[in-house]
N, C-alpha and C positions, 0 to 999 in steps of 0.2 A: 066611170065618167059622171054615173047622174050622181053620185057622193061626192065630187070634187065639184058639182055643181050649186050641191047642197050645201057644202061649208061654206063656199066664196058667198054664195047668197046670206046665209043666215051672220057668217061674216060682215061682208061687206056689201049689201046690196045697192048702197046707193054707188058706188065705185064701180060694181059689175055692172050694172046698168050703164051708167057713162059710157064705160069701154065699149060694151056692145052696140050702141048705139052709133057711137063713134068710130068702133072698126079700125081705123086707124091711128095709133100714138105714137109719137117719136119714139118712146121708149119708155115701157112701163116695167122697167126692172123692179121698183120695190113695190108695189100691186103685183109682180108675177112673183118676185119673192115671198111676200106676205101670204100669196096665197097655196104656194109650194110646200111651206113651212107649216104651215095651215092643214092643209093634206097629209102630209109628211105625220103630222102629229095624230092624226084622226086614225091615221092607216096604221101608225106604230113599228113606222120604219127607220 
């Protein structure tokens, strides 16, 4: 988890921010996707 926290951050920090701040989105498919993929790549799956 703290690596998947690591790349969204160093990623996209101003976006994770948002979100968590906000807590609620209608629907943030491509911020969950981007950061899926993101992981996904980090992890080497």
């Amino acid at each position: 988890m703290s690596k998947q926290e690591s790349v969204s951050k160093e990623k996209l920090p101003e976006i994770k921010s948002s979100d968590k701040e906000t807590g609620e989105k209608p629907a943030p498919t491509e911020r969950d996707h981007y950061v899926y993929e993101s992981i996904i790549a980090e992890i080497g799956y």
